[in-house]
C-alpha positions in Angstrom: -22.5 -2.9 -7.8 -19.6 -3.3 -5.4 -19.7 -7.8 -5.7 -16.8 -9.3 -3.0 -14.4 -12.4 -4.1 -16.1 -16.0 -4.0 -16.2 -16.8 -0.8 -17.0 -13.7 1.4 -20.1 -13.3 2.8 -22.5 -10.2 2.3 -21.6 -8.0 5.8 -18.6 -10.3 7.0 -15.6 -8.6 8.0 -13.9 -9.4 4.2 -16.8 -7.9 2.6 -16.6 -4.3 4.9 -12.7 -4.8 4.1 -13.9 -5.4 0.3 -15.7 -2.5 -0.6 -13.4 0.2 2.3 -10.8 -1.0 -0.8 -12.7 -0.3 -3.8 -14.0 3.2 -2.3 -10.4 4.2 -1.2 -8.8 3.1 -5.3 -12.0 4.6 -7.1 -10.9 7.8 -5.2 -7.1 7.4 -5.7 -8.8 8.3 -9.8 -9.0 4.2 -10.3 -11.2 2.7 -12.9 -14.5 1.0 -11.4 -12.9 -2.5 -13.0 -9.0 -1.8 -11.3 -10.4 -0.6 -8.0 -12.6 -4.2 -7.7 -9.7 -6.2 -8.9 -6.9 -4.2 -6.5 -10.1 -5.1 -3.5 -10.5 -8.7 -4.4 -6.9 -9.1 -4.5 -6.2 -7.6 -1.7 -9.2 -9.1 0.4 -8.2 -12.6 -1.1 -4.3 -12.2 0.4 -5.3 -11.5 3.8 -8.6 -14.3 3.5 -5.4 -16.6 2.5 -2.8 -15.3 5.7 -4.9 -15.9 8.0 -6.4 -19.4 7.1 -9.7 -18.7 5.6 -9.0 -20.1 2.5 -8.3 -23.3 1.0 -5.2 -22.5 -0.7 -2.8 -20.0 -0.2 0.8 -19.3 -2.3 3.9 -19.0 -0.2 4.3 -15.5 -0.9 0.7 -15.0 0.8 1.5 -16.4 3.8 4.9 -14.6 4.1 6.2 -12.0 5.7 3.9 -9.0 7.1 0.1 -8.5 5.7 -0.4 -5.6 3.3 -2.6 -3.6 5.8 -0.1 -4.1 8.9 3.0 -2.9 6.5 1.1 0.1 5.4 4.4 0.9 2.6 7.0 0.1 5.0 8.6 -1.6 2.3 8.7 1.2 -0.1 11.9 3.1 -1.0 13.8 -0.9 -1.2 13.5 -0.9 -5.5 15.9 0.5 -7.7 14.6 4.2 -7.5 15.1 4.2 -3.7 12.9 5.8 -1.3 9.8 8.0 -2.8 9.9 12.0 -3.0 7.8 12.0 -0.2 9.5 9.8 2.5 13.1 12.1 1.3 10.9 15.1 2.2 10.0 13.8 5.2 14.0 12.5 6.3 14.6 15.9 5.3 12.1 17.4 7.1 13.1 15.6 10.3 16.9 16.6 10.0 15.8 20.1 9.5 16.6 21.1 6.0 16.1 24.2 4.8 14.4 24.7 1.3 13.4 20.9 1.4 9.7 22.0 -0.3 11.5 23.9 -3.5 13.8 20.4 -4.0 13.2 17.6 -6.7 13.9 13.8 -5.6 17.7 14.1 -6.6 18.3 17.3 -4.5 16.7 16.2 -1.4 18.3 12.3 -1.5 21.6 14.9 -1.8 20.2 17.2 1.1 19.4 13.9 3.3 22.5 12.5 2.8 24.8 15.1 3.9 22.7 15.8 6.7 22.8 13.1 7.8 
């Protein structure tokens, strides 16, 4: 049984958010436990940007909410940008092959396309 974070009521906005979260992780191949704990968190973080919580961390409040950046921050770690987004760069530019092409070959590809 799908139980929100403290806090949320049963059919509030947090609670839909709640369990749209667990259903989406459970079919991402997530454990029933991870998939509650990635939804609580996540509902938690947004309860806490936008002032319906007690408490918040800085790192809450900052910067843009996890469902507004939607992985616009991927790609900025050590491994760089994600197979996918250099198939889509590549795509875009109009390389040839791109679909055949590991990570290395297409951050290659992309570069001298660009």
């Amino acid at each position: 049984m799908a139980v929100p974070p403290r806090g949320v009521k049963k059919g509030s906005k947090r609670d839909r958010q709640y369990k749209h979260i667990k259903k989406s992780e459970k079919e991402s191949g997530r454990s029933e436990k991870r998939a509650e704990e990635i939804a609580a968190r996540a509902v938690n973080k947004e309860k806490a940007r936008s002032g319906e919580s007690r408490s918040s961390s800085a790192g809450s409040r900052r910067g843009r909410s996890a469902s507004s950046r939607g992985g616009k921050q991927s790609g900025k770690g050590p491994g760089g940008k994600t197979r996918e987004q250099l198939y889509n760069d590549a795509k875009k530019l109009g390389i040839e092959g791109r679909s055949h092409m590991s990570k290395q070959e297409l951050q290659k590809a992309v570069r001298k396309a660009s």
